[in-house]
C-alpha positions in Angstrom: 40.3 42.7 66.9 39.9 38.7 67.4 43.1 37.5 70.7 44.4 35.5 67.6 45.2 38.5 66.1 46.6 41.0 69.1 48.8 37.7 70.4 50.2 38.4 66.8 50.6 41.7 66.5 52.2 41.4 69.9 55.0 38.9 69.0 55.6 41.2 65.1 56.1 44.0 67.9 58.5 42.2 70.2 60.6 40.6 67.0 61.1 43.7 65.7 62.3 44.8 68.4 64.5 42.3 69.8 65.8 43.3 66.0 66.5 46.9 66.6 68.0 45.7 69.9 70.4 43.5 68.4 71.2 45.9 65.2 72.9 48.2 67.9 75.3 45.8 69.0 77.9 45.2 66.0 78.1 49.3 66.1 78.7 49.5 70.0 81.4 46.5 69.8 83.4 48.4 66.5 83.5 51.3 68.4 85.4 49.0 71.7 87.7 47.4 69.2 88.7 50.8 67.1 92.5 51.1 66.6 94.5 52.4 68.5 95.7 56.2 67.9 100.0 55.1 67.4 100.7 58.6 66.0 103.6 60.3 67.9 106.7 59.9 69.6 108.1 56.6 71.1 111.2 56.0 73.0 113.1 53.3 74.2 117.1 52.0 75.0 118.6 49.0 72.5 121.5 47.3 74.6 124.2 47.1 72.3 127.2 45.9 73.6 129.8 48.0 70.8 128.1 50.5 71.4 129.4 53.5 74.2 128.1 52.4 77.4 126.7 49.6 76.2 123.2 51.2 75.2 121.5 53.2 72.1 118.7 55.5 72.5 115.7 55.5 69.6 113.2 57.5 69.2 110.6 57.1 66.4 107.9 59.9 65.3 105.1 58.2 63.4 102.8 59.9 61.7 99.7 59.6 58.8 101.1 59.2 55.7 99.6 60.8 52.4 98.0 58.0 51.1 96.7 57.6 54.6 99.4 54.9 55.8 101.3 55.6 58.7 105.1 56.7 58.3 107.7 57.3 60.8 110.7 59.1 61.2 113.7 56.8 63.2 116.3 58.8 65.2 119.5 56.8 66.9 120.1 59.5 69.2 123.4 59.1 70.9 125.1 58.2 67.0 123.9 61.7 65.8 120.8 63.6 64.5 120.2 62.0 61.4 116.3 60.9 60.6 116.1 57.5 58.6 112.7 57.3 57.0 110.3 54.3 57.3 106.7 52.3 57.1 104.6 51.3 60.0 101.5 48.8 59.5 99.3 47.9 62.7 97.2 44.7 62.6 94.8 44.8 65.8 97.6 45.2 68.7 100.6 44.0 66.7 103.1 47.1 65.2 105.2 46.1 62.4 108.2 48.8 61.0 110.5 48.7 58.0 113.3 50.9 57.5 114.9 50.3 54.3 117.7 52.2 54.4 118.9 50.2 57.2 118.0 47.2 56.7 116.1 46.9 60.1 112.7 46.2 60.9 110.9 46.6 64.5 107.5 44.2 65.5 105.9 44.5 68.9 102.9 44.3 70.6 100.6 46.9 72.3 99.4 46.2 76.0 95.7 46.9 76.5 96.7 51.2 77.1 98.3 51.5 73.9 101.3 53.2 75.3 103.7 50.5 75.4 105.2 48.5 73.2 106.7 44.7 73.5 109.3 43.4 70.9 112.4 42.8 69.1 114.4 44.9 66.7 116.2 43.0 64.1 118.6 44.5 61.8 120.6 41.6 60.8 120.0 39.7 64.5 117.2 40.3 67.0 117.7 42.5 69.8 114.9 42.8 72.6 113.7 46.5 72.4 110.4 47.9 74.5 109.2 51.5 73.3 107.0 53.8 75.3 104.3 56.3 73.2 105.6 59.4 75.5 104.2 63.2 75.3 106.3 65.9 73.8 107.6 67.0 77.4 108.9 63.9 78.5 110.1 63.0 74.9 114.1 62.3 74.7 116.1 65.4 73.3 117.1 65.3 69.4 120.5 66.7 68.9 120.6 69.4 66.9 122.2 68.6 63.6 125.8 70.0 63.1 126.5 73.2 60.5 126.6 72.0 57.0 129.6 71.1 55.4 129.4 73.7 53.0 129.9 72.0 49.4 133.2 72.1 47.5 132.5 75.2 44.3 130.9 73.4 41.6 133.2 74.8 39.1 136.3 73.1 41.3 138.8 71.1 39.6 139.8 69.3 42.6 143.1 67.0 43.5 144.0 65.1 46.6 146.3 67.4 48.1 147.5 64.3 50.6 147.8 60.7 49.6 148.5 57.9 51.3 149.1 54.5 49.8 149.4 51.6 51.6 148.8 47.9 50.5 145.9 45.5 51.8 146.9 43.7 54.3 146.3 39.7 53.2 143.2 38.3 54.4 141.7 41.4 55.7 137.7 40.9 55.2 135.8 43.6 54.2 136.1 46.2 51.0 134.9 49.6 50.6 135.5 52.9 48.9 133.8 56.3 50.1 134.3 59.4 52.5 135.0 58.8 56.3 134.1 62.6 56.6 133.5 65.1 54.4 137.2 65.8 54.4 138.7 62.2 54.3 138.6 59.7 51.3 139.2 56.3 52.0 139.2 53.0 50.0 139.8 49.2 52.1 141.4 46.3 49.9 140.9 48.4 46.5 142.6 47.2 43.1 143.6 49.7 40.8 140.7 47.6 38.2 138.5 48.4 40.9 139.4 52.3 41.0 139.3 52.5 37.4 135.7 51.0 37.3 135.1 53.6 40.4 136.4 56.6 38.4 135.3 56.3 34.7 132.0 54.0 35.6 133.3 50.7 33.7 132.7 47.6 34.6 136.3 45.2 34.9 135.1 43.5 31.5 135.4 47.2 29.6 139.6 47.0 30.9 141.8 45.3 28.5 145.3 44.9 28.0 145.8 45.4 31.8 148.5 43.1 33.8 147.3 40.9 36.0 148.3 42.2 39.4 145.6 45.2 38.8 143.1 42.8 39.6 145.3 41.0 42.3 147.1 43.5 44.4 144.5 45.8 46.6 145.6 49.0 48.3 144.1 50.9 51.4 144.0 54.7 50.7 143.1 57.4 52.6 143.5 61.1 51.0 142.6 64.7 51.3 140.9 66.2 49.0 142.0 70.5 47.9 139.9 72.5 47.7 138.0 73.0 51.3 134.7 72.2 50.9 132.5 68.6 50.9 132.7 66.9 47.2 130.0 65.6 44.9 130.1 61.9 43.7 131.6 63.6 40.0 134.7 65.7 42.4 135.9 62.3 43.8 135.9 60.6 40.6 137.7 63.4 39.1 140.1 63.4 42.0 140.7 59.4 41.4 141.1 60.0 37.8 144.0 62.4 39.2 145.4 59.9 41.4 145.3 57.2 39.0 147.5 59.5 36.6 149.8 60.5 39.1 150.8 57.4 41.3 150.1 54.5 39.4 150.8 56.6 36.0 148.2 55.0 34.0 147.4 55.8 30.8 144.9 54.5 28.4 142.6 55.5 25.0 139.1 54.2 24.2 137.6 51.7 22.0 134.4 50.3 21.2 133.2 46.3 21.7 129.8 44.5 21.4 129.4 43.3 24.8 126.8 41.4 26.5 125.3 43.5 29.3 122.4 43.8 31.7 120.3 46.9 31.0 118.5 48.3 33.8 114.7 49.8 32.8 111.6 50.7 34.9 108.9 47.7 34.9 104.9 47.6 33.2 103.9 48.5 37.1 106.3 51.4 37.3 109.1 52.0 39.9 108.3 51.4 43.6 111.6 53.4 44.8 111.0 55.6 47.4 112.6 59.7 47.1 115.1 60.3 49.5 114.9 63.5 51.9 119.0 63.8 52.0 120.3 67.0 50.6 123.4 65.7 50.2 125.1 64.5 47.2 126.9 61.3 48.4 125.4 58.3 48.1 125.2 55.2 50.8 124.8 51.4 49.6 126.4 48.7 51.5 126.3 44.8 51.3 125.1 43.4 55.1 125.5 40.0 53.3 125.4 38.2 50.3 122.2 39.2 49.0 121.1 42.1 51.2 122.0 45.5 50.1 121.1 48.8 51.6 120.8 52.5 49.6 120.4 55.8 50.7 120.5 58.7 48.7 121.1 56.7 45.6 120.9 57.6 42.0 120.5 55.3 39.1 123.8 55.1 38.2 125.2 54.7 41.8 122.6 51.8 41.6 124.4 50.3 38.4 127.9 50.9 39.2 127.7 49.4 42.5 126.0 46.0 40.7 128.6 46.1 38.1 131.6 46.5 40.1 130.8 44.6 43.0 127.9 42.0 42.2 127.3 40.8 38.3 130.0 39.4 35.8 128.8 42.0 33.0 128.5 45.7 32.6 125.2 47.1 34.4 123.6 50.4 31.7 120.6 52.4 33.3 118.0 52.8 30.8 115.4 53.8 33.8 115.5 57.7 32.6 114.8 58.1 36.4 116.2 61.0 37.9 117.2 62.4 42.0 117.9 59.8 44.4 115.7 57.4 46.6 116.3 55.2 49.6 115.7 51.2 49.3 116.5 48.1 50.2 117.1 45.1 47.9 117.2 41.7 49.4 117.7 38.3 47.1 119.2 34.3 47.2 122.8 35.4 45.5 123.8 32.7 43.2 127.5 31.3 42.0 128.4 33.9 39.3 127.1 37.0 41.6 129.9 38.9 43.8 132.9 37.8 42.1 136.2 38.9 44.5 133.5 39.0 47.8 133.1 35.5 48.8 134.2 34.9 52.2 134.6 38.9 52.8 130.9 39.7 53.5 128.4 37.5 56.0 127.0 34.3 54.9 123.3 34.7 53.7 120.9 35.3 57.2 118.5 32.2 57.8 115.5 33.6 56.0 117.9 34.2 52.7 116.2 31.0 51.0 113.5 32.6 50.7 114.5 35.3 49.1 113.5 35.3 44.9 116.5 35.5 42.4 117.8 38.9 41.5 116.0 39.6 38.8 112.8 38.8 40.3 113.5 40.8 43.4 114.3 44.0 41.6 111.4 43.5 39.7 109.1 42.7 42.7 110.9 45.5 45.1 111.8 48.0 43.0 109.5 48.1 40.3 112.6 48.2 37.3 113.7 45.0 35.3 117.1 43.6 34.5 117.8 41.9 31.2 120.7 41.1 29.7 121.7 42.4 26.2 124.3 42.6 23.7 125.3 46.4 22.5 128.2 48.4 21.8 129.9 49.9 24.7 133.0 51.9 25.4 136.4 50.0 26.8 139.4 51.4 28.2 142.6 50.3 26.3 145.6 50.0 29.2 148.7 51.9 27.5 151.1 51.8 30.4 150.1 51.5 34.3 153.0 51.2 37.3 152.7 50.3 40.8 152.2 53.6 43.1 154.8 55.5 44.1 156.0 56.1 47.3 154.1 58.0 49.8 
């Protein structure tokens, strides 16, 4: 063999392997910049100010979800044992959380151990809040949930055994209808329109022949259910019915009118509602402002009759044909003819409401469904006589 060619044969050798060298490289430097294991329990205190000594304890348990996700379950520690369900993304050392239900959100940054965590929590407004990934001995206790409240008998024809009555006291903000405990009704600035739409699922357009001061006068009530025993969303509509009868003696017979309402159906894509883990039968959904609403264990037709009587002008029908209940959060830029009887009673819109889409977009984008409006036949309620209540 001539130099020439060994010189050659020499620098094909040392190429190739200054090749194999650097092909090892990128493999050794993926394996340095792997993510970080997150799955587990974290800890850490929120300084609240309302809250007892000033503090609340969280701990979150993340884990893999199915579709190979990560998922977590939040606890608030010192307000009970309740779980609230949520979503965790990581993007190289920043940790992102939604909790729908809530309305909250967490995003922090790892340090270089991957045990602590930097950042704010925000439900609303940003509180500073620094979690520690902690092993299962020195992990914060969980109180133990109470006993269930056992369930009032499905066959029950329940009344309120105690009612009390009291009018709304003028500029009060806030409005609200639901169980304190499972033992206590209450309602804040309720009119009787509104308690009729509660108890026979109507929106204020399917009342006619009703005087004026049902719509004007509100009422705060608090009551006691009889029989013992928690009550399903149907018992305390039955119960209203009952106290709708008896104190304000109202009395009314059905019709039919072609009204225009918005029907509710699931979207081309499908529903993106997530199930709920509650084995309750009571529903959740608030308003944390004008645009922002929060549902836990919520059916369909909790869904509608809370848009109907509290957000839209029109009657709300469910056409999903979904069934159980799911936990979600529905965020949009409210416009002029949306919560009728609320302005000035829940929180302006946050800063980032601007850019939040219309309703119908946002349930379309967020939940998967679709709202349209429509013109149908659908049952009214004819006022025959209604009084003022009767004394307590």
């Amino acid at each position: 063999m001539t130099k020439l060619k060994k010189l050659m044969l020499i620098a094909i050798a040392l190429a190739a392997l200054s090749a194999s060298a650097l092909l090892t490289l990128p493999s050794v430097r993926v394996l340095a910049q792997s993510a970080p294991d997150i799955t587990g329990t974290w800890q850490g205190t929120l300084q609240v100010p309302q809250a007892k000594n000033g503090e609340l304890r969280l701990v979150i348990k993340i884990s893999k979800g199915d579709g190979g996700g990560l998922k977590a379950l939040f606890y608030s520690i010192d307000q009970g044992s309740q779980s609230i369900p949520g979503t965790v993304t990581l993007q190289g050392p920043t940790v992102k959380m939604n909790i729908p239900g809530i309305g909250g959100g967490y995003e922090g940054k790892l340090d270089s151990d991957g045990v602590n965590l930097t950042g704010t929590f925000n439900q609303g407004a940003p509180l500073p809040l620094n979690l520690k990934h902690v092993t299962d001995a020195a992990a914060w206790e969980i109180p133990k949930p109470p006993p269930p409240s056992a369930n009032m008998p499905s066959d029950a024809n329940p009344s309120f055994e105690v009612a009390t009555i009291k009018p709304g006291k003028p500029g009060s903000p806030g409005k609200g209808l639901g169980l304190r405990d499972p033992r206590t009704f209450m309602t804040i600035n309720y009119s009787v329109s509104d308690l009729i739409s509660f108890a026979y699922k109507v929106h204020v357009r399917q009342i006619t022949g009703a005087p004026a001061w049902l719509e004007d006068e509100k009422y705060d009530i608090q009551a006691t259910p009889d029989p013992p025993g928690m009550p399903s969303t149907r018992q305390i509509e039955i119960m209203v019915q009952k106290l709708l009868a008896e104190r304000f003696k109202l009395a009314f017979h059905h019709d039919k009118k072609e009204l225009s309402v918005f029907a509710l159906t699931v979207g081309k894509t499908g529903s993106k509602l997530t199930a709920s883990t509650s084995n309750l039968d009571v529903p959740g959904l608030s308003f944390r402002g004008l645009g922002v609403m929060n549902a836990m264990n919520a059916n369909m037709s909790d869904f509608t009759g809370t848009m109907q009587s509290l957000v839209l002008d029109r009657p709300v029908v469910d056409q999903t044909g979904l069934k159980g209940r799911f936990d979600f959060e529905l965020k949009w830029t409210a416009d002029d003819s949306q919560f009728p009887g609320l302005k000035g009673q829940l929180p302006p819109p946050r800063d980032d409401v601007e850019t939040q889409p219309d309703l119908f977009t946002a349930i379309q984008q967020q939940l998967g469904l679709k709202l349209e409006a429509v013109k149908i036949p659908v049952d009214v309620l004819v006022i025959d006589h209604v009084e003022k209540p009767s004394a307590n």
